[in-house]
C-alpha positions as CSV (number, residue, x, y, z in Angstrom):
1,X,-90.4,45.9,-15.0
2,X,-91.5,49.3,-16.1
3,X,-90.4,51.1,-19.5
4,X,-87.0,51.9,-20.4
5,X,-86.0,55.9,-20.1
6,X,-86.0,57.6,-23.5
7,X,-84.5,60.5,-21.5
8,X,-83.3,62.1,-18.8
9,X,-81.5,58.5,-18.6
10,X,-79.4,60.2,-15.7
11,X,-81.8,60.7,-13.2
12,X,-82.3,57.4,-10.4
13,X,-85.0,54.8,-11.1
14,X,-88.6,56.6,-10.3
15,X,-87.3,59.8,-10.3
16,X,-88.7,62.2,-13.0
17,X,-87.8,65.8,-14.4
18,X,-91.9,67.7,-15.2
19,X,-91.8,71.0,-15.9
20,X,-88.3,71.9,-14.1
21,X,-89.4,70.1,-10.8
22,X,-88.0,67.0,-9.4
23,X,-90.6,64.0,-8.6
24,X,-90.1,60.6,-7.3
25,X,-92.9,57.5,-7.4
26,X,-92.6,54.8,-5.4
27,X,-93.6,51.6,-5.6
28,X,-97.0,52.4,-4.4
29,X,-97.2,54.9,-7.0
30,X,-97.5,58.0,-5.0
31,X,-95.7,61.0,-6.0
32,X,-93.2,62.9,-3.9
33,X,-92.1,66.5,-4.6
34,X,-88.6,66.9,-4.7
35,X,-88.1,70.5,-5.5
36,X,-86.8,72.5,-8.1
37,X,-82.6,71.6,-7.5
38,X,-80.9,68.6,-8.6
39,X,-78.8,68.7,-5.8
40,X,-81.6,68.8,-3.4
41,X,-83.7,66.5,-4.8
42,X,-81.1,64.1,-5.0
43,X,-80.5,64.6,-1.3
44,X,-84.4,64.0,-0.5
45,X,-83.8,60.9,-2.9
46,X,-80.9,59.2,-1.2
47,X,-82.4,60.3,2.4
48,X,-85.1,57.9,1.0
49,X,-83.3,54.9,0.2
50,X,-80.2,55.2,2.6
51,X,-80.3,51.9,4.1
52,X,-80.4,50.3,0.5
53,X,-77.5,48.2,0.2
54,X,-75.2,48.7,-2.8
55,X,-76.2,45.6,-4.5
56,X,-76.5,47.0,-7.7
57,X,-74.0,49.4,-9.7
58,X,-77.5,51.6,-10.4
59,X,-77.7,52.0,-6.6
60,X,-73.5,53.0,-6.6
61,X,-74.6,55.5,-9.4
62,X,-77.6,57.0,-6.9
63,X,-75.3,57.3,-4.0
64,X,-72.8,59.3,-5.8
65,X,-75.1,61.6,-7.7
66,X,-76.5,62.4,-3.9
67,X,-73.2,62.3,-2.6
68,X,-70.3,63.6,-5.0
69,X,-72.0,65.7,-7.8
70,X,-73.2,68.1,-6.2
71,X,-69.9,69.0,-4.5
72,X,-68.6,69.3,-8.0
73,X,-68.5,72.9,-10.4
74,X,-72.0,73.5,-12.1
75,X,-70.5,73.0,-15.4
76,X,-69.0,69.9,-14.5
77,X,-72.4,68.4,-12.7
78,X,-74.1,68.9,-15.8
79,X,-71.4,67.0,-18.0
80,X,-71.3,64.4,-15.0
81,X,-74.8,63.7,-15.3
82,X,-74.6,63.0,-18.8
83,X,-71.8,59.9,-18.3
84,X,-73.8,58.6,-15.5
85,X,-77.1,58.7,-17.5
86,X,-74.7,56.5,-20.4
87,X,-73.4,54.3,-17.1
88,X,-76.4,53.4,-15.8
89,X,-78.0,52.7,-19.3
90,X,-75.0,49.6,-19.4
91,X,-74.1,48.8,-16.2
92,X,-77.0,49.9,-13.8
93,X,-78.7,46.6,-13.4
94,X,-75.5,44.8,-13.1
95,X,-73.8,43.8,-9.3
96,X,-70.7,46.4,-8.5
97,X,-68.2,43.1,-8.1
98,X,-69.4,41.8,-11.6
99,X,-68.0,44.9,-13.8
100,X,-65.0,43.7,-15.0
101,X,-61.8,45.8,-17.2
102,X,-62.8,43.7,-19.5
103,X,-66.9,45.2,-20.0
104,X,-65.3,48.5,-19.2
105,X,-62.7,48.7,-21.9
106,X,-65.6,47.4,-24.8
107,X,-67.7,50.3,-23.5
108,X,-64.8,52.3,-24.2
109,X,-64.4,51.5,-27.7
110,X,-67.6,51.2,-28.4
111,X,-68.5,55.1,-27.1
112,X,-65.1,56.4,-29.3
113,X,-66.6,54.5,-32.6
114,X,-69.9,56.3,-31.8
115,X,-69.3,59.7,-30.0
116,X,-64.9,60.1,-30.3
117,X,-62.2,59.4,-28.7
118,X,-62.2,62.5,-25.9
119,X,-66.1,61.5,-25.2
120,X,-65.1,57.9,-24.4
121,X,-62.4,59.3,-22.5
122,X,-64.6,61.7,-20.1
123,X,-66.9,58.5,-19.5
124,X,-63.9,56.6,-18.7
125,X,-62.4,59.5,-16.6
126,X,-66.0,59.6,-14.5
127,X,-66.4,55.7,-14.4
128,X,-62.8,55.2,-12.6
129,X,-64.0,58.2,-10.1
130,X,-67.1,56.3,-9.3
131,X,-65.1,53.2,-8.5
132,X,-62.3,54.6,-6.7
133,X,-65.3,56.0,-4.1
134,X,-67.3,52.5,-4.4
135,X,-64.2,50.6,-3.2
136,X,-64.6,53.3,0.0
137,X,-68.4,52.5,0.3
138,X,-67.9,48.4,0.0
139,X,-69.6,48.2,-2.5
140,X,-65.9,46.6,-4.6
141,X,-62.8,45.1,-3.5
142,X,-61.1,46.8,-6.2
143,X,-61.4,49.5,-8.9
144,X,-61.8,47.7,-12.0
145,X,-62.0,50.7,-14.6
146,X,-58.0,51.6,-13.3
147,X,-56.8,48.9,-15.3
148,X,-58.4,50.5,-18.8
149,X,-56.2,53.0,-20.3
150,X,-57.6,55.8,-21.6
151,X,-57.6,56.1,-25.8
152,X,-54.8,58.3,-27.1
153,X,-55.8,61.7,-29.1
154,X,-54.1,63.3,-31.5
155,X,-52.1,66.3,-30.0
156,X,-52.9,70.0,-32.5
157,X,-50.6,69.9,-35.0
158,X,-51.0,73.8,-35.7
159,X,-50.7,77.3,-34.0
160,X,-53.6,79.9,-34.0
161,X,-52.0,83.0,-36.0
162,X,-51.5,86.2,-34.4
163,X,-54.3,87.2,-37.7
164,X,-56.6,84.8,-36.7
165,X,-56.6,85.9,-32.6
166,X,-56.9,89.3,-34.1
167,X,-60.4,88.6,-36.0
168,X,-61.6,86.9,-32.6
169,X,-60.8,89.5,-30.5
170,X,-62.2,92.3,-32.4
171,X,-65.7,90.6,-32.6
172,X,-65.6,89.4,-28.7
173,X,-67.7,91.3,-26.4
174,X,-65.4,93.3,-23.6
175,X,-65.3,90.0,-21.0
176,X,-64.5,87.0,-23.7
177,X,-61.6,90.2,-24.6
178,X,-60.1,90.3,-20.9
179,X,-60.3,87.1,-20.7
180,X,-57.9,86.0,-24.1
181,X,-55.8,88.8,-22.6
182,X,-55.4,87.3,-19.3
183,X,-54.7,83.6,-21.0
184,X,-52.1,85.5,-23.5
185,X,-50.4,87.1,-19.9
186,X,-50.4,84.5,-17.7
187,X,-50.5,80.9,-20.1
188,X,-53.6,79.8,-17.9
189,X,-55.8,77.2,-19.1
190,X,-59.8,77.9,-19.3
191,X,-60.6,76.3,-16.5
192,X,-58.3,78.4,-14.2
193,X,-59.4,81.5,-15.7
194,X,-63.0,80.5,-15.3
195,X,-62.0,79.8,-11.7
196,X,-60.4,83.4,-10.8
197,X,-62.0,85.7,-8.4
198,X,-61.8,89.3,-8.1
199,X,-60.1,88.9,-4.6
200,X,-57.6,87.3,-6.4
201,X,-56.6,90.3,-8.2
202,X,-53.6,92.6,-6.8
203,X,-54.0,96.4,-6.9
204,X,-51.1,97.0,-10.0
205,X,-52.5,94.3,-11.9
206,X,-53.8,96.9,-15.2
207,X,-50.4,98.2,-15.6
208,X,-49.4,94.8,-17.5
209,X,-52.3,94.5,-19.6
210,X,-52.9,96.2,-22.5
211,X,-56.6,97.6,-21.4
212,X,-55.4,101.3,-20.2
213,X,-53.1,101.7,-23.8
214,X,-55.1,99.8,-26.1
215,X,-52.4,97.5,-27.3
216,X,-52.6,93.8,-27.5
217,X,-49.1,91.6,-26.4
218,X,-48.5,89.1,-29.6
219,X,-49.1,85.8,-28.9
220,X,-49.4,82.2,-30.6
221,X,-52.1,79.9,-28.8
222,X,-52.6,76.5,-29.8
223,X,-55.5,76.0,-31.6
């Protein structure tokens, strides 16, 4: 058995990261290029080992990385590949069918003791997704990681004061500026704002923002 991954604990078994490109060594020990993108190279990868049957969670954890990351935001690959890389270090050489709620809800505990309760709970959030698409693949009967709750967080017990949006906004270069004033307009969370396009902006938009006159509308934002 070869050496345990000090890093890049993400990437599938053979394949390494070497100066920003992608390589894969078989079993013979010859080395195949897989270019410069992870979603590429996990394409090449998977095209590789497609008739590998899903008999370990590792290989459930390949299959998706080929399959479902790369459909995902780039921001949310990169967090995706960092739960995965923590999956695969507990549960890669394990059988799908033998993870059970049980396994799932220790890991949970044991990643809020170590990392916080919203960490655990984006590991838990990306473990249920992998299920839900190995029940699809056969590679479960069931999804095991729906029965684990996720760990409650303490809801902000404060407001940001209109002072305190005022000292960030006078420091924020002119984008981060447009976009607290669009979150202040329109009560959009960061995501959706990061997700709007200029086609999605209508011709009298200005007139109800404070960028022609200066002003800024008051506002009290969570903090």
């Amino acid at each position: 058995m070869g050496r345990r991954r000090t890093h890049d604990k993400h990437l599938p078994r053979g394949v390494t990261l070497e100066w920003g490109t992608y390589y894969f060594r078989g079993p013979d020990r010859q080395r195949s290029n897989l270019g410069r993108d992870f979603a590429e190279a996990m394409r090449q990868y998977g095209e590789l080992f497609r008739e590998t049957p899903l008999t370990t969670f590792g290989a459930v954890l390949d299959r998706y990385m080929n399959e479902i990351t790369p459909k995902k935001a780039s921001r949310t690959q990169t967090d995706e590949r960092g739960y995965i890389g923590t999956l695969r270090s507990v549960f890669g050489g394990m059988t799908p069918r033998s993870i059970t709620p049980v396994m799932i809800a220790q890991l949970r505990d044991k990643l809020a003791a170590k990392s916080g309760s919203v960490q655990a709970n984006h590991h838990l959030k990306t473990l249920k997704h992998v299920f839900k698409v190995a029940t699809e693949w056969g590679a479960v009967l069931s999804n095991p990681a729906r029965e684990v709750s996720k760990i409650k967080t303490k809801p902000r017990e404060r407001y940001v004061t209109d002072d305190e949006l005022a000292a960030v906004y006078a420091k924020a270069r002119p984008m981060i500026q447009v976009a607290i004033d669009l979150a202040v307009l329109t009560g959009l969370r960061r995501g959706d704002l990061l997700a709007l396009t200029k086609n999605q902006l209508k011709g009298r938009w200005r007139e109800h923002s404070h960028i022609e006159d200066g002003t800024r509308p008051h506002h009290r934002a969570h903090a």
